[in-house]
C-alpha positions as CSV (number, residue, x, y, z in Angstrom):
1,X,0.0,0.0,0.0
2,X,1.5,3.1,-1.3
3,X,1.3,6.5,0.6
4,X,-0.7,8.2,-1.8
5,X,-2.9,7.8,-5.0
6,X,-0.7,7.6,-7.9
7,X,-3.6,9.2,-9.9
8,X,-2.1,12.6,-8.5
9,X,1.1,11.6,-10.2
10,X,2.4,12.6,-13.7
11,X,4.4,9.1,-13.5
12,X,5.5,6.7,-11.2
13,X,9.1,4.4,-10.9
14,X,8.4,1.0,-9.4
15,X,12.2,-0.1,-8.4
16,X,12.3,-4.2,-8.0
17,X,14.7,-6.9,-7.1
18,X,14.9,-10.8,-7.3
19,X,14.5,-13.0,-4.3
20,X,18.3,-13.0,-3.9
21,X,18.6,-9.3,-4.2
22,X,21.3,-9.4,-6.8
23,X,20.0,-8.0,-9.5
24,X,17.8,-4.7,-9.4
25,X,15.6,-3.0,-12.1
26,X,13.4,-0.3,-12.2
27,X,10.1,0.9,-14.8
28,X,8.6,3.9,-15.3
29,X,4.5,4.0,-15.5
30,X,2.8,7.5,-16.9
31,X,-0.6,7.5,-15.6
32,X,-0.4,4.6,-13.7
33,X,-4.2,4.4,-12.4
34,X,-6.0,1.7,-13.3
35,X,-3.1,0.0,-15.1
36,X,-0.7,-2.7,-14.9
37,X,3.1,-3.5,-15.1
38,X,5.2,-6.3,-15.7
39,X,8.6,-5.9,-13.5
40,X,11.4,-8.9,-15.4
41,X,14.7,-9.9,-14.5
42,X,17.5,-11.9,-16.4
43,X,19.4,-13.2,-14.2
44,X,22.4,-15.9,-15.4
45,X,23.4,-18.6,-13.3
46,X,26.9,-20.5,-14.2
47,X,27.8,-20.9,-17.6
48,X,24.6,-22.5,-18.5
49,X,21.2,-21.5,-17.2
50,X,19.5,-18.2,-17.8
51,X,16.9,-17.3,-15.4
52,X,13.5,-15.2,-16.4
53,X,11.7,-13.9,-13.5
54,X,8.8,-12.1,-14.5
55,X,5.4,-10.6,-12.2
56,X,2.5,-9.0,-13.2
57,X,0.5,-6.4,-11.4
58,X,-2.4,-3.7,-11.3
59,X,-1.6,-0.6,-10.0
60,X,-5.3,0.7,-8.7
61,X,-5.5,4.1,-6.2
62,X,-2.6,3.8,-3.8
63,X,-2.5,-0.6,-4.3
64,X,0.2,-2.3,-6.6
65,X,-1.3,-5.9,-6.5
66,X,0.5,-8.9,-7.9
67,X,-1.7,-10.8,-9.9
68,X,0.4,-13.5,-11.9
69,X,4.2,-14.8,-11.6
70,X,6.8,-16.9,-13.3
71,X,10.4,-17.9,-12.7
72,X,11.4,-19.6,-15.8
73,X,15.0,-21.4,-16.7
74,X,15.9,-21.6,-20.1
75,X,19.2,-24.3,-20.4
76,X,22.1,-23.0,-23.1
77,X,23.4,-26.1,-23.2
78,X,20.6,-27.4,-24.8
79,X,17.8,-24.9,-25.3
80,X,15.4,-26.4,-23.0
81,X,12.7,-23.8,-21.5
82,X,11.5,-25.3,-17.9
83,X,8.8,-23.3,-15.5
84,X,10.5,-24.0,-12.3
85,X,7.6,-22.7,-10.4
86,X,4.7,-20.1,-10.8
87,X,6.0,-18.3,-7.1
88,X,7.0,-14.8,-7.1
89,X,10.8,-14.1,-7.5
90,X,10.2,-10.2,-7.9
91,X,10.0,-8.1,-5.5
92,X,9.4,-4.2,-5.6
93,X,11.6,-2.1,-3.0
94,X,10.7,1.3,-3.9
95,X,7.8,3.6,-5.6
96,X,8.6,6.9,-6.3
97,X,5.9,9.3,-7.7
98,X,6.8,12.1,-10.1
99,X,4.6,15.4,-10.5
């Protein structure tokens, strides 16, 4: 639950992490009411697994509700695309309005 309505905001900056807090990213929504976001990381792990962590969410009022996750491993080695699970590997740490 955010502070205030992001409707009173020209755009917003929803900052996010992975479970592990290595790797960060950050979006930027213009008139974010009634809208939603997908926050994604890439993160690699050893020489042969590339990790896609992705969450969907609706940003309503002063609410940014995840609705749908995925943390997905795709294999180099020999292209292989496995859903490891559907839990939420994203995380946002920070919401910053802009007027």
């Amino acid at each position: 639950i955010l502070s205030d309505s992001v409707a009173n905001y020209k755009y917003i900056e929803i900052f996010h992490m992975n479970t592990a807090k290595q790797y960060c990213a950050s979006q930027k929504i213009y008139n974010a009411n009634n809208r939603g976001v997908d926050m994604q990381i890439m993160v690699t792990a050893g020489t042969n697994n590339i990790y896609f962590q992705t969450c969907r969410a609706d940003i309503v009022d002063n609410k940014i509700t995840p609705i749908s996750y995925g943390n997905n491993r795709w294999q180099m080695s020999n292209g292989t695309l496995t859903i490891d699970d559907t839990t939420n590997s994203v995380y946002i740490y920070r919401v910053v309005g802009y007027k």
